[in-house]
C-alpha positions in Angstrom: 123.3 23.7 7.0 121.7 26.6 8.6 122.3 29.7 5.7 122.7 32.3 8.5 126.0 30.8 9.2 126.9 31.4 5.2 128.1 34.5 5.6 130.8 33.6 7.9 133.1 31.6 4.9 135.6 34.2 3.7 134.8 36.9 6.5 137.8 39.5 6.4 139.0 41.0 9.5 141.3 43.7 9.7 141.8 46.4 12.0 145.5 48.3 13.4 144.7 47.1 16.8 142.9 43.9 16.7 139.9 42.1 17.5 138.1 39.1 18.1 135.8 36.8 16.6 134.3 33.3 16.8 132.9 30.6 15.7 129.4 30.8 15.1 126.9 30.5 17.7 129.5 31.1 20.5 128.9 31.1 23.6 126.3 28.7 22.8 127.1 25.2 21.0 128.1 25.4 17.4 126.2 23.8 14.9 126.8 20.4 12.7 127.9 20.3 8.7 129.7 24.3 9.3 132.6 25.2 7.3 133.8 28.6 8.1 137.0 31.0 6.7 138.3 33.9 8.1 141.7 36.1 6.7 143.2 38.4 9.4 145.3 40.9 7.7 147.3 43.6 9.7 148.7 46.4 8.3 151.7 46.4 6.0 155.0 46.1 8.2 153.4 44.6 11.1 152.3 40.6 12.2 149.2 39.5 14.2 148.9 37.5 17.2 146.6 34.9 17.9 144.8 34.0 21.2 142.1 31.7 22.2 140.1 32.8 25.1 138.0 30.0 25.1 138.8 26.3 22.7 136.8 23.3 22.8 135.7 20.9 19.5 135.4 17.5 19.7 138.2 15.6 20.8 139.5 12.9 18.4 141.5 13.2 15.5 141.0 16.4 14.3 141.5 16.1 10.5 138.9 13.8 10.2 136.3 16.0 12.3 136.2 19.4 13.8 139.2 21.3 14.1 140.5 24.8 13.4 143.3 24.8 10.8 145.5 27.7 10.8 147.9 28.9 8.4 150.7 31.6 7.9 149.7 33.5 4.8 146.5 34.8 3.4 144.8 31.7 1.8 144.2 28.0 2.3 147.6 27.4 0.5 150.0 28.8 2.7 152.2 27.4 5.6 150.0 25.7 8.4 150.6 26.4 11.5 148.3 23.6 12.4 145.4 22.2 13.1 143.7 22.3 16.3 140.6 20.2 18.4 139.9 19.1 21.5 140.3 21.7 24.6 144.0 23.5 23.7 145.0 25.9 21.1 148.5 27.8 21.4 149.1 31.1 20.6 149.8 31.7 16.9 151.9 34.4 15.2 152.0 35.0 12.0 155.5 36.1 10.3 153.6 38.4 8.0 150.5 40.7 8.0 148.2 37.4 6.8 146.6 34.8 8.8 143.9 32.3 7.8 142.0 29.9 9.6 139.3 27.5 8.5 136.7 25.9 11.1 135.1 23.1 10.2 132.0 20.9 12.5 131.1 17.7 11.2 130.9 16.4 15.1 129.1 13.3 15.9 127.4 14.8 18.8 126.0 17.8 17.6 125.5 20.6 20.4 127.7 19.5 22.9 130.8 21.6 22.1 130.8 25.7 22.4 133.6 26.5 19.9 135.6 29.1 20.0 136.5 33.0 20.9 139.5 33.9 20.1 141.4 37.6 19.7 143.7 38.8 17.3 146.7 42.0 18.4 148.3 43.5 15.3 152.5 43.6 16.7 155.4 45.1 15.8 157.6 42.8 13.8 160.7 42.1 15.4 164.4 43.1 14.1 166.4 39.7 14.0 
């Protein structure tokens, strides 16, 4: 595993507007053997929403090699939202001010995927 890529696992991002970030390497292909953690938290009161401007792992099934996992809460315990590969993502939003996601490469063809961007917005929560 290439250690400059280390300091990605457990990266916090927060911000009361939002941001982006993405997997490492990207716009260039992501390296094999990553494992990667990021926890978005928005302010207190508010939710974040999550797009992908660009998504694409390896196909297949994605539990058993790359994927993003992404889950409603602030740690690798809470709800998941679920668990993405191939070329699609959806929109995610979170029902509190925590979202974390995992990236994980253990592709069979190294350097032939580009990753990931994607960009959090810190919302309003809504009245129900």
């Amino acid at each position: 595993m290439n250690a400059s890529f280390l300091n990605n696992n457990n990266l916090q991002l927060s911000s009361p507007s939002g941001g982006t970030f993405s997997s490492p390497s990207y716009p260039s292909y992501y390296p094999d053997s990553m494992l990667c953690t990021w926890k978005i938290t928005a302010p207190s009161g508010k939710r974040i929403k999550l797009n992908f401007n660009y998504f694409r792992l390896e196909s297949g099934v994605c539990s058993s090699n790359d994927y993003l996992e992404v889950r409603d809460g602030s740690s690798s315990t809470s709800l998941k939202q679920g668990t993405y590969c191939g070329s699609y993502a959806p929109t995610v939003t979170s029902s509190g001010r925590y979202l974390w996601l995992r990236f994980r490469s253990l592709t069979l063809h190294p350097l032939l995927y580009k990753g990931f961007q994607a960009r959090y917005e810190v919302i309003s929560k809504s009245c129900k």
